[in-house]
LUMSE-572438 format. One record per residue (C-alpha): residue number from 1; x, y, z; residue in three letters. Coordinates in pm, 1 decimal, decimal comma. Each point is the difference from the previous one (the first is absolute). Layout:
N
<node><k>NUM</k><px>X</px><py>Y</py><pz>Z</pz><r>ala</r></node>
...
***
This chain:
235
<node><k>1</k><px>917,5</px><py>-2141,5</py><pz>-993,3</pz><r>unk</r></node>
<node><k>2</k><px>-140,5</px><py>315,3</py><pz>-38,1</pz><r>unk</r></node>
<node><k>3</k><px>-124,4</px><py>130,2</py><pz>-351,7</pz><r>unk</r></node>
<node><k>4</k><px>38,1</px><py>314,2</py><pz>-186,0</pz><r>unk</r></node>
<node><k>5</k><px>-374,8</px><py>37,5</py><pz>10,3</pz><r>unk</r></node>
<node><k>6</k><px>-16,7</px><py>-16,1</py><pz>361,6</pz><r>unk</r></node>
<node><k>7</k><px>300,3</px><py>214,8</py><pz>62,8</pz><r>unk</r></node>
<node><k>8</k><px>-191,4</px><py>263,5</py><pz>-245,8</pz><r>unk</r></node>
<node><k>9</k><px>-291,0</px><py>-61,9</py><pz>201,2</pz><r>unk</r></node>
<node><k>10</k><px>159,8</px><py>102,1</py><pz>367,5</pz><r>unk</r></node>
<node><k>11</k><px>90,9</px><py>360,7</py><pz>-123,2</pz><r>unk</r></node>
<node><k>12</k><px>-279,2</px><py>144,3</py><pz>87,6</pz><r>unk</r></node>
<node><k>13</k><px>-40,7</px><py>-185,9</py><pz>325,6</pz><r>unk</r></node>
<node><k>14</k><px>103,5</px><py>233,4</py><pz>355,5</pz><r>unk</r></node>
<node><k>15</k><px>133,5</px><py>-203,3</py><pz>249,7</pz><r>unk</r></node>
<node><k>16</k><px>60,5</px><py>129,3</py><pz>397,4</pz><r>unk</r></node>
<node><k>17</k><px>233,9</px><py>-213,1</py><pz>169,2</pz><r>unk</r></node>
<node><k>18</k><px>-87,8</px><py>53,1</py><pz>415,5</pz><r>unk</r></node>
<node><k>19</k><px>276,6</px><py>-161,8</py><pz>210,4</pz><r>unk</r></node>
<node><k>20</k><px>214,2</px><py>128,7</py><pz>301,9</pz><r>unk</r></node>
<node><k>21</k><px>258,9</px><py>-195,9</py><pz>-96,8</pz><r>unk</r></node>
<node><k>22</k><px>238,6</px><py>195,9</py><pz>-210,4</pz><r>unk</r></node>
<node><k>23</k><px>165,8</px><py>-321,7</py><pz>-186,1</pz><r>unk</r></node>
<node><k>24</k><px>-260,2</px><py>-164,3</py><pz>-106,4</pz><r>unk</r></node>
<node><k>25</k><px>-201,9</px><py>315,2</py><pz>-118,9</pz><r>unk</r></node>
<node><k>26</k><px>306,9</px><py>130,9</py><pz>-180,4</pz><r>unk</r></node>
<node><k>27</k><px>37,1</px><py>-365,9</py><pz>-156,5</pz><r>unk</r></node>
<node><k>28</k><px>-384,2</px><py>-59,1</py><pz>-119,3</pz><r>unk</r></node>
<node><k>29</k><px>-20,8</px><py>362,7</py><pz>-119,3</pz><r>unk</r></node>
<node><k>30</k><px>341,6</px><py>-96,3</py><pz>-233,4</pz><r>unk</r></node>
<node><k>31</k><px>-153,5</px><py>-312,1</py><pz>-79,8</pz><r>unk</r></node>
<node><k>32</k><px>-338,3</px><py>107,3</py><pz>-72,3</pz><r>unk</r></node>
<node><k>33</k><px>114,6</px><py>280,6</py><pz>-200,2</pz><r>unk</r></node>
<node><k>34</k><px>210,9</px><py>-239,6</py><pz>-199,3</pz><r>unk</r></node>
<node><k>35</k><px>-356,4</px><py>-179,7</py><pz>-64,1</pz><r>unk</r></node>
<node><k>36</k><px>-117,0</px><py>298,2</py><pz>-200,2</pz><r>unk</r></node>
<node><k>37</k><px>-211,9</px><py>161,1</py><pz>288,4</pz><r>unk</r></node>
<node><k>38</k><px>-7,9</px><py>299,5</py><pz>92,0</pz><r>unk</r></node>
<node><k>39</k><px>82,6</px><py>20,8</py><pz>411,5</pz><r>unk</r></node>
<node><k>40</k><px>-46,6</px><py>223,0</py><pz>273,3</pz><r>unk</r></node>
<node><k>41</k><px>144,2</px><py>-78,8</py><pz>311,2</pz><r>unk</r></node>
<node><k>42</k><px>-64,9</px><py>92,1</py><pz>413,0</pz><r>unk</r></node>
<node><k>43</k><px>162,4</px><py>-102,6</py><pz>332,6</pz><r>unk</r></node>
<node><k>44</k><px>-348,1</px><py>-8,1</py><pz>203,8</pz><r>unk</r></node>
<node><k>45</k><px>-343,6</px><py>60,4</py><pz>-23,5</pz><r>unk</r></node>
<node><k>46</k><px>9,2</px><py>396,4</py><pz>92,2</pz><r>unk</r></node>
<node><k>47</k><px>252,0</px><py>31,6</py><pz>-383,4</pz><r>unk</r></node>
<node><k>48</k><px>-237,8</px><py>-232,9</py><pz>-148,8</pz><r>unk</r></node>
<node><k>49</k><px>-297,3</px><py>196,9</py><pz>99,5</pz><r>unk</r></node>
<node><k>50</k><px>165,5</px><py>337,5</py><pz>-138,2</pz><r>unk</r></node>
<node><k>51</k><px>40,6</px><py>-175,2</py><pz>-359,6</pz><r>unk</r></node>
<node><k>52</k><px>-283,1</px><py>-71,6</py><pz>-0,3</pz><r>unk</r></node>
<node><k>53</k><px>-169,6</px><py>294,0</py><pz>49,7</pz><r>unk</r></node>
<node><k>54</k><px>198,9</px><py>180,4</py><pz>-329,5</pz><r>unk</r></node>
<node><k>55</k><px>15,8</px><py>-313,1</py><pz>-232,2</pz><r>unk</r></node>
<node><k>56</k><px>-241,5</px><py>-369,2</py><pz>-63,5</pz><r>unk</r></node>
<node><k>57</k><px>169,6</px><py>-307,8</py><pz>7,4</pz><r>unk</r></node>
<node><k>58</k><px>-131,0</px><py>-322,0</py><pz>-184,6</pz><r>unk</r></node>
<node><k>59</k><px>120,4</px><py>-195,9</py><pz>309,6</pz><r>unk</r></node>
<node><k>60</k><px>151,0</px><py>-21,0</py><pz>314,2</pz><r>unk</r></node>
<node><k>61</k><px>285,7</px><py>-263,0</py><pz>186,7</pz><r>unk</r></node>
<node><k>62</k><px>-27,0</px><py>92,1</py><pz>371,3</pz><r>unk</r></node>
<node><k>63</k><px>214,8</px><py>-142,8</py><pz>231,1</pz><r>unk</r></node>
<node><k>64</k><px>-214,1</px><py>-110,7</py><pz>307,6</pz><r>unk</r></node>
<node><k>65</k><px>268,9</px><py>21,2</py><pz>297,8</pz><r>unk</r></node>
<node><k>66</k><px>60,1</px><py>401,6</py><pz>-12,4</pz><r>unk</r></node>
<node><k>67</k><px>70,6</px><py>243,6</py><pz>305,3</pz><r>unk</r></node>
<node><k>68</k><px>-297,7</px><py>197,4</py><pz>24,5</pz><r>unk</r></node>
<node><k>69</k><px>-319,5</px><py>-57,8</py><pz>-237,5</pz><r>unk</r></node>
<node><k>70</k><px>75,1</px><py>-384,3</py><pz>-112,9</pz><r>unk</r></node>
<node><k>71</k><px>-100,0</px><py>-153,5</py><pz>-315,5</pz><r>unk</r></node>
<node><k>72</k><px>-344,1</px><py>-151,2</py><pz>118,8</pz><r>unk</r></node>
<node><k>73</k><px>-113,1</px><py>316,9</py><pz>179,2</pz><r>unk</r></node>
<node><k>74</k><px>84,4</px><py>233,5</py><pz>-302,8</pz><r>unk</r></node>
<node><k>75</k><px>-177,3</px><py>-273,3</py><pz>-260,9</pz><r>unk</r></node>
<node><k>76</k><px>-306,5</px><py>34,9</py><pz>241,4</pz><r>unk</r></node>
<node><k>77</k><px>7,6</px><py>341,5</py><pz>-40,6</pz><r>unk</r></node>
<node><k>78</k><px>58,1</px><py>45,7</py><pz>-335,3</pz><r>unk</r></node>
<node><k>79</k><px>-263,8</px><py>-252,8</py><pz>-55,7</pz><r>unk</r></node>
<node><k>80</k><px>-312,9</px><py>259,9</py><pz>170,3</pz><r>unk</r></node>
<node><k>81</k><px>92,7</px><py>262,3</py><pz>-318,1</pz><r>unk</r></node>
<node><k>82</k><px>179,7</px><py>-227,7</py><pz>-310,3</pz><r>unk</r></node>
<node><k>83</k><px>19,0</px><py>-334,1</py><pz>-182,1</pz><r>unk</r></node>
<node><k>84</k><px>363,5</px><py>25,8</py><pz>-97,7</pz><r>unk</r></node>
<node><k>85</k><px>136,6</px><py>-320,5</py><pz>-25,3</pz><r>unk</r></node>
<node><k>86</k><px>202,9</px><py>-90,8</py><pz>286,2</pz><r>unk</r></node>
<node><k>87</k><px>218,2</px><py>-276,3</py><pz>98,3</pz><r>unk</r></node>
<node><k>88</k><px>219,8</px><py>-53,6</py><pz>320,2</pz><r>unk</r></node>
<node><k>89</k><px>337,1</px><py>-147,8</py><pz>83,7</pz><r>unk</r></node>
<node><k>90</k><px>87,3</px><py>-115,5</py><pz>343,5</pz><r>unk</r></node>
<node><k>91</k><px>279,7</px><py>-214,2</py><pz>164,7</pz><r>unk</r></node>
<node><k>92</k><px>-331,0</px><py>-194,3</py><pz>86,5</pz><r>unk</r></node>
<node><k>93</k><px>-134,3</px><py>-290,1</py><pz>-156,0</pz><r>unk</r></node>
<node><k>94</k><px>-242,8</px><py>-148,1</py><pz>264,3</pz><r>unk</r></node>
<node><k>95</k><px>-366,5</px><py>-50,5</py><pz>-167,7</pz><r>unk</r></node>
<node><k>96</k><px>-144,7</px><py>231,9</py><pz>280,2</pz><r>unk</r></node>
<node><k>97</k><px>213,0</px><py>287,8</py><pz>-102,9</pz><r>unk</r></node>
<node><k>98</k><px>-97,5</px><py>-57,9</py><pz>-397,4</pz><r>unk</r></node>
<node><k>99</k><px>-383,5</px><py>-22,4</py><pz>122,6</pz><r>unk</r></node>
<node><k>100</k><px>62,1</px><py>317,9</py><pz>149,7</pz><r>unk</r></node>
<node><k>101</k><px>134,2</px><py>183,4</py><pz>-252,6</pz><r>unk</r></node>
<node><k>102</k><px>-275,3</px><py>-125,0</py><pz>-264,4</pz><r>unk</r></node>
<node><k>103</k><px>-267,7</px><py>132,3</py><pz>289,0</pz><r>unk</r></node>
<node><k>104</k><px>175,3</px><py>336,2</py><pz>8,1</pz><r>unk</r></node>
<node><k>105</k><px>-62,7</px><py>21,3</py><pz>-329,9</pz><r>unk</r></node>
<node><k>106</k><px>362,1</px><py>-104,8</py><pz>-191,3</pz><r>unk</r></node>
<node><k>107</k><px>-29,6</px><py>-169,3</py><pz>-361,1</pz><r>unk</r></node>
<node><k>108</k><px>249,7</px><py>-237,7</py><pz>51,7</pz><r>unk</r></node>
<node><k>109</k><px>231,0</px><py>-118,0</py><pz>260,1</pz><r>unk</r></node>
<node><k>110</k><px>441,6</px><py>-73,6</py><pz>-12,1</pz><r>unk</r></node>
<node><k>111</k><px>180,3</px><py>-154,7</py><pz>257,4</pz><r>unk</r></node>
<node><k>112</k><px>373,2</px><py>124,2</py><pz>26,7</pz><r>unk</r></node>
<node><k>113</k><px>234,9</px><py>-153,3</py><pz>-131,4</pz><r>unk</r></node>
<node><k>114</k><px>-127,4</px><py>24,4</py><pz>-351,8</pz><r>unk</r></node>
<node><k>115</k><px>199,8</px><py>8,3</py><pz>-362,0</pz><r>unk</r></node>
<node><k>116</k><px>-115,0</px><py>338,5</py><pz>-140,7</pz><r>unk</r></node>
<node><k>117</k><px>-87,4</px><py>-115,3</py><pz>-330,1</pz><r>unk</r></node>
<node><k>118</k><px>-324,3</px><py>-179,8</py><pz>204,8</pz><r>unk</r></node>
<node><k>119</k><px>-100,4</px><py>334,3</py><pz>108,6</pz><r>unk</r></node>
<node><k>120</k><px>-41,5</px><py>141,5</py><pz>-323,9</pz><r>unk</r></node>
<node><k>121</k><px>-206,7</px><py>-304,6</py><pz>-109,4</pz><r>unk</r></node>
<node><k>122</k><px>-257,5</px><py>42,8</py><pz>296,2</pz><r>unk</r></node>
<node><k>123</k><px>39,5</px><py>401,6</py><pz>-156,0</pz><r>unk</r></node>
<node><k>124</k><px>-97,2</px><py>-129,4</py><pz>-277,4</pz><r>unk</r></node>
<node><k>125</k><px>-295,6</px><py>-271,8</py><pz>86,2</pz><r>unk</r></node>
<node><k>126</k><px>-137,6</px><py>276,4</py><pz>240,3</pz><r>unk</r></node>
<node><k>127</k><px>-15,8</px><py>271,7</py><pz>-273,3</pz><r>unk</r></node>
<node><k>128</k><px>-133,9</px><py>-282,5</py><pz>-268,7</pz><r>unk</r></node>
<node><k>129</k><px>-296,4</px><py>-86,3</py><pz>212,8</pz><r>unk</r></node>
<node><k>130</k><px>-117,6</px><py>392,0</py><pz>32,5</pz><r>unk</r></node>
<node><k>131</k><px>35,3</px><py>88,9</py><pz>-365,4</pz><r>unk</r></node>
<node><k>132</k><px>-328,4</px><py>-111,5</py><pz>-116,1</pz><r>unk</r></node>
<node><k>133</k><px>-169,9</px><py>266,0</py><pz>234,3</pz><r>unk</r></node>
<node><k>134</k><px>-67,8</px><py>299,9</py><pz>-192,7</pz><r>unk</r></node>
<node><k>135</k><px>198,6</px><py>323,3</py><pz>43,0</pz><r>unk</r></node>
<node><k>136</k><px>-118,8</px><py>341,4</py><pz>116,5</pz><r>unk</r></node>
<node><k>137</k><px>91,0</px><py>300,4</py><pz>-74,0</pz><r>unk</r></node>
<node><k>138</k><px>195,4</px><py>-85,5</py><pz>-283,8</pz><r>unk</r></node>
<node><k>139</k><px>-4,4</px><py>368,1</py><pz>-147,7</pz><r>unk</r></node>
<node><k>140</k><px>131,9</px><py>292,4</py><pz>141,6</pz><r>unk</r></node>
<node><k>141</k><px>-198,1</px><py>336,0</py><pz>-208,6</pz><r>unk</r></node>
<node><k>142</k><px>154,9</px><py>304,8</py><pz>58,9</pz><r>unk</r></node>
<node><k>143</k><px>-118,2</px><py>297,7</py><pz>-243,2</pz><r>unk</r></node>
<node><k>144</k><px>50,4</px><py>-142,2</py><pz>-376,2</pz><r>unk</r></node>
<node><k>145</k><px>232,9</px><py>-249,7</py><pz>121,6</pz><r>unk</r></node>
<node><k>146</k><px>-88,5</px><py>-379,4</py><pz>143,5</pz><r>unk</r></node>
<node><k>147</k><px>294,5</px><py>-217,1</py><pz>178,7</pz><r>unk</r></node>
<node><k>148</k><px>-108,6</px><py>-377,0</py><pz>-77,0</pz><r>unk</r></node>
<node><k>149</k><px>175,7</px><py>-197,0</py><pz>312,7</pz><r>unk</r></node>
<node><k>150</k><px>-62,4</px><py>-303,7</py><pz>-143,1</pz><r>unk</r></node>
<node><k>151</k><px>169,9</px><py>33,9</py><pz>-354,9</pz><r>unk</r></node>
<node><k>152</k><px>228,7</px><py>276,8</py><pz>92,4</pz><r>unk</r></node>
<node><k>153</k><px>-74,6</px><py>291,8</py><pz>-242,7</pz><r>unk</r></node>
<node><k>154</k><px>-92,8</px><py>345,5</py><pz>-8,3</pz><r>unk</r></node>
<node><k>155</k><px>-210,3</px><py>114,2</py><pz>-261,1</pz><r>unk</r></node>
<node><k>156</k><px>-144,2</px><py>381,4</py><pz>-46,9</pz><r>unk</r></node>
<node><k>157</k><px>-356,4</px><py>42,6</py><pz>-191,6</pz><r>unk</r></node>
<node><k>158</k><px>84,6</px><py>-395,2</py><pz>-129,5</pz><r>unk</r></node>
<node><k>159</k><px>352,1</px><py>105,8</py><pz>-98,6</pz><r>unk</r></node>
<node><k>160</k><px>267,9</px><py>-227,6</py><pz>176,8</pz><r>unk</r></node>
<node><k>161</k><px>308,3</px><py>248,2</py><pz>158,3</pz><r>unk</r></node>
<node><k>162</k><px>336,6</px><py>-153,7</py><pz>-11,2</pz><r>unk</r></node>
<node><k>163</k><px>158,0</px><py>-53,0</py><pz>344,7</pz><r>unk</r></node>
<node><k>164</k><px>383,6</px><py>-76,2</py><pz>84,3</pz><r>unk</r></node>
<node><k>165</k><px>25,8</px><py>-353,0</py><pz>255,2</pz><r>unk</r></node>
<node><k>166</k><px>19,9</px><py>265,7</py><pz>264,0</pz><r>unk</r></node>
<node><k>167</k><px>-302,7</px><py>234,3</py><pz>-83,3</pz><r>unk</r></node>
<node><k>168</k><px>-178,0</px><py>-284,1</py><pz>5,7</pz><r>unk</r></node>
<node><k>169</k><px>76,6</px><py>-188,4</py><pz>298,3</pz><r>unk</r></node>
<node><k>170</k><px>-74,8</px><py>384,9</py><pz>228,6</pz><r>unk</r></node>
<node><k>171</k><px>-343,1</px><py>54,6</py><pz>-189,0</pz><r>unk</r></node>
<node><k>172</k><px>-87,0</px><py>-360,0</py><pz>101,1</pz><r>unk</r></node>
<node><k>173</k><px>103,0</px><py>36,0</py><pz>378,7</pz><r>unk</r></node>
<node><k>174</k><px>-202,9</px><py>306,8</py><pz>-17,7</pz><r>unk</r></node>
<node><k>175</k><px>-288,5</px><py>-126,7</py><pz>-169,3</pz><r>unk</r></node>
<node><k>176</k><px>4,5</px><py>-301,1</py><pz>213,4</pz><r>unk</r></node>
<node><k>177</k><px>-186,4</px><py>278,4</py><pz>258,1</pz><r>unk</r></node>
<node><k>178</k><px>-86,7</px><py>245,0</py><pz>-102,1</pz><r>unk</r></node>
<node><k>179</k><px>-20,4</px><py>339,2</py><pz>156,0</pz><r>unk</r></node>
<node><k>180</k><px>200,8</px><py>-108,1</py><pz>300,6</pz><r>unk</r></node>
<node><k>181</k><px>359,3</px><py>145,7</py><pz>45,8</pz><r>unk</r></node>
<node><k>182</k><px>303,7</px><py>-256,9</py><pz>-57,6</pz><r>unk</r></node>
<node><k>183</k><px>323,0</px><py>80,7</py><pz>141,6</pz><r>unk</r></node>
<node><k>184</k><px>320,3</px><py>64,9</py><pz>-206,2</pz><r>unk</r></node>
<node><k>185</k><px>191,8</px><py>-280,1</py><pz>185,6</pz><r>unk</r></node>
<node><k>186</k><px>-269,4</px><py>-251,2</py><pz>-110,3</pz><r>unk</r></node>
<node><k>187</k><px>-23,7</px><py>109,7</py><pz>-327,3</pz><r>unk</r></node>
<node><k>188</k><px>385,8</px><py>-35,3</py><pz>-55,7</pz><r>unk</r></node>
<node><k>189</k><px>-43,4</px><py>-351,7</py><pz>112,5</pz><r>unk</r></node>
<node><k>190</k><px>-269,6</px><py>-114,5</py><pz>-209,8</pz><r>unk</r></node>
<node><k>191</k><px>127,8</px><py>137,7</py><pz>-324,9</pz><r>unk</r></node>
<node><k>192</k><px>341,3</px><py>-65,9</py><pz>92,5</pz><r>unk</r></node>
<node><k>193</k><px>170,8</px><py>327,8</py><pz>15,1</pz><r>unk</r></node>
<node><k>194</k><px>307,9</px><py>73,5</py><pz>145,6</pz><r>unk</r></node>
<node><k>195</k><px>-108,9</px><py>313,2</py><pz>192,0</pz><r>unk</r></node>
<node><k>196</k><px>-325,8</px><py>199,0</py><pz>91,1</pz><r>unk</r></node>
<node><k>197</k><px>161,1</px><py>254,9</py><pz>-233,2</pz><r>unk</r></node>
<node><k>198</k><px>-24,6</px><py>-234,3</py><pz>-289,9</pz><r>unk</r></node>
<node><k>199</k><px>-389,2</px><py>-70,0</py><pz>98,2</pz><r>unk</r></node>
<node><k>200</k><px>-18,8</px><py>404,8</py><pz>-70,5</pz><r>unk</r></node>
<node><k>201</k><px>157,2</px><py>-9,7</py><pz>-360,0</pz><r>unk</r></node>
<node><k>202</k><px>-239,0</px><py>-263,1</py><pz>-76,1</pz><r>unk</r></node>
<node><k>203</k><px>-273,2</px><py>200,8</py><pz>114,7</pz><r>unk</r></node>
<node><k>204</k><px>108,4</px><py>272,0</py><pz>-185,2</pz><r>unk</r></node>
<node><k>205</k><px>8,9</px><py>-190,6</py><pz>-313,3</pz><r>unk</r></node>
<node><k>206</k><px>-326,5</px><py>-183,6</py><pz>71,8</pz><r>unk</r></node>
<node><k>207</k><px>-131,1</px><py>397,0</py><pz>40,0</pz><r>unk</r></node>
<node><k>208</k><px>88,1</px><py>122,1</py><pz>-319,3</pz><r>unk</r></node>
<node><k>209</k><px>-168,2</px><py>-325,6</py><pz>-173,4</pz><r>unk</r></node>
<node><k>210</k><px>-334,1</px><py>61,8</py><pz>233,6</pz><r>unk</r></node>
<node><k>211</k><px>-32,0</px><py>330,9</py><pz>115,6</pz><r>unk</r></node>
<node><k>212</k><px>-111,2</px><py>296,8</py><pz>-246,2</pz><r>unk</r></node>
<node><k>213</k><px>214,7</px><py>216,1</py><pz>239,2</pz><r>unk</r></node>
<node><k>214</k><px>305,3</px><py>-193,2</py><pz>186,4</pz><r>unk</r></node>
<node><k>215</k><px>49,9</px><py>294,5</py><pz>282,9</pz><r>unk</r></node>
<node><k>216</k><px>-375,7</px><py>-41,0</py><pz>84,1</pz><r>unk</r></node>
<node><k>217</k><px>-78,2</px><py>-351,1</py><pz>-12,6</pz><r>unk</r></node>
<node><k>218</k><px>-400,9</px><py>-60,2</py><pz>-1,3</pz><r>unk</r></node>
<node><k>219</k><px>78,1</px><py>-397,9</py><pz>23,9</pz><r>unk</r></node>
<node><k>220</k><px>356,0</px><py>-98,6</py><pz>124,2</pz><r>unk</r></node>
<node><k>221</k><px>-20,7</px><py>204,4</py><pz>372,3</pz><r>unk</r></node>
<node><k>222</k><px>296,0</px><py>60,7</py><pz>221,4</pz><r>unk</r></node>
<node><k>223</k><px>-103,8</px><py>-58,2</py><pz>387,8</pz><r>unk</r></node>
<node><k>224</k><px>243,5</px><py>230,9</py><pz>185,4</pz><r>unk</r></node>
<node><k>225</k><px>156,7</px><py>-232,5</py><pz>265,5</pz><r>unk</r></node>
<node><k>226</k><px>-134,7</px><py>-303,9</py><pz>-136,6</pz><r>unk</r></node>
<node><k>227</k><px>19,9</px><py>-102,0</py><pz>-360,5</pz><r>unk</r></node>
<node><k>228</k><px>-193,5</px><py>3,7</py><pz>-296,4</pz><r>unk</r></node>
<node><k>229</k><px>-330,1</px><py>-100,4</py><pz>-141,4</pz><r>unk</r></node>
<node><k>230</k><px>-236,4</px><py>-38,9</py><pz>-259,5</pz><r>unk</r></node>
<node><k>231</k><px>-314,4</px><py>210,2</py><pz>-46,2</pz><r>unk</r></node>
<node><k>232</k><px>-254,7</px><py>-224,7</py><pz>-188,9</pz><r>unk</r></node>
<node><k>233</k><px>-367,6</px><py>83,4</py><pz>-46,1</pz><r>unk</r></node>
<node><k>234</k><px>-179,6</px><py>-72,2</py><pz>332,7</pz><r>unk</r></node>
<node><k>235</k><px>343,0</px><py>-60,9</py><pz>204,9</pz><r>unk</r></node>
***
C-alpha cells in the first residue's frame, strides 16, 4: 500500500507516457495521475520529442513496438545527449529483447501484460537508485531573485515571495531551462490549466509579483509564435 509520504513525494515527479496505443496510454496516464504524479503523455516518438524540447521529465515509459521511431531506437538516441531515466514496455518478454533494451540504454525493462501498480514501483526503484547523485543547477538567479528547483521557492535579496499552486508550477517549468522558449500548450499541461489563456493570467499575475514593470517584462519574456521564457543571469 502506498503511503502518504510517498504520495507527497511523487508531486514533484514529471512523468511522459510514450505509447501508440491510445487505450493503454489514456489508462496509465489516469492511473499514474491517480498515483500522485504528475503525467505528460505522447502517441509516438516525433510528440515525445516536441515535449521534450519545452519541458524535463524525471522519467520516461516508452512503448517499444511504435510506427515510425520505436522505443529502442529513440532510447538510443536520447541516450548520445541525456540520462533521463527510461524504462520500456513491449508485448515482448523474450530475454534477447530485455538485453536489448538495457544495451540501448533503458533503466528497466516490462513485459506487457503488466498490473499498473508494478509500473509505478519500477518508477519508483529507478528514481530511488539516482537520488544519491548530486543535483545541478539547482538555482535559477535572475536579477535580485533566485528560483530554488529543488525546494520550490522564490526568494528576492533573501526574502521568500509568496506564489499561488499555479505561479509556482509555470516558474518551475520555466526555470527547469532556462532561457529557452516553452510553448503555451505545454505549459497548460504541466500546470494543469484549462486553456493557453489561463497560462496568460498566470503569467500576468506571476508579472506583477516579479517584474518592476509588468508591460515590459525584463525576466518573464513572451516568444511571439512560441511561448514564454525565463531570462536568468547567463541564460
Amino acid at each position: 500500500m502506498t503511503s502518504q509520504a510517498q504520495l507527497l513525494a511523487r508531486r514533484d515527479i514529471h512523468l511522459l507516457v510514450v505509447d501508440d496505443d491510445d487505450r493503454i496510454r489514456e489508462l496509465l496516464k489516469r492511473y499514474l495521475t491517480r498515483q500522485n504524479y504528475r503525467v505528460s503523455a505522447a502517441a509516438n516518438a516525433a510528440i515525445a520529442r516536441s515535449l521534450m524540447d519545452t519541458l524535463t521529465f524525471d522519467c520516461l515509459i516508452l512503448d517499444v513496438m511504435m510506427p515510425g521511431e520505436t522505443g529502442f531506437e529513440l532510447t538510443q538516441s536520447l541516450r548520445e545527449h541525456s540520462d533521463v531515466p527510461i524504462i520500456l514496455l513491449t508485448a515482448k518478454g523474450e530475454a534477447a529483447d530485455r538485453i536489448s533494451g538495457l544495451k540501448y540504454g533503458a533503466d528497466d525493462y516490462l513485459a506487457k501484460p503488466f498490473e499498473p501498480e508494478e509500473l509505478t514501483l519500477r518508477v519508483d526503484a529507478v528514481l530511488r537508485r539516482l537520488s544519491a547523485k548530486p543535483a545541478n543547477n539547482v538555482t535559477v538567479a535572475f536579477g535580485p531573485f533566485i528560483f530554488d528547483r529543488e525546494r520550490q521557492s522564490l526568494t528576492q535579496n533573501d526574502k521568500a515571495i509568496r506564489l499561488t499552486t499555479a505561479e509556482l508550477a509555470l516558474i518551475s517549468t520555466l526555470a527547469q531551462r532556462p532561457g529557452v522558449a516553452v510553448a503555451r500548450h505545454a505549459l497548460a499541461e504541466n500546470i494543469g490549466a484549462k486553456s493557453e489563456r489561463a497560462v496568460d493570467v498566470q503569467m500576468t499575475r506571476l508579472r506583477r509579483k516579479i517584474e518592476q514593470n509588468p508591460a515590459e517584462p525584463n525576466y518573464l519574456i513572451t516568444v511571439r509564435g512560441k511561448g514564454y521564457l525565463l531570462r536568468s543571469d547567463g541564460a
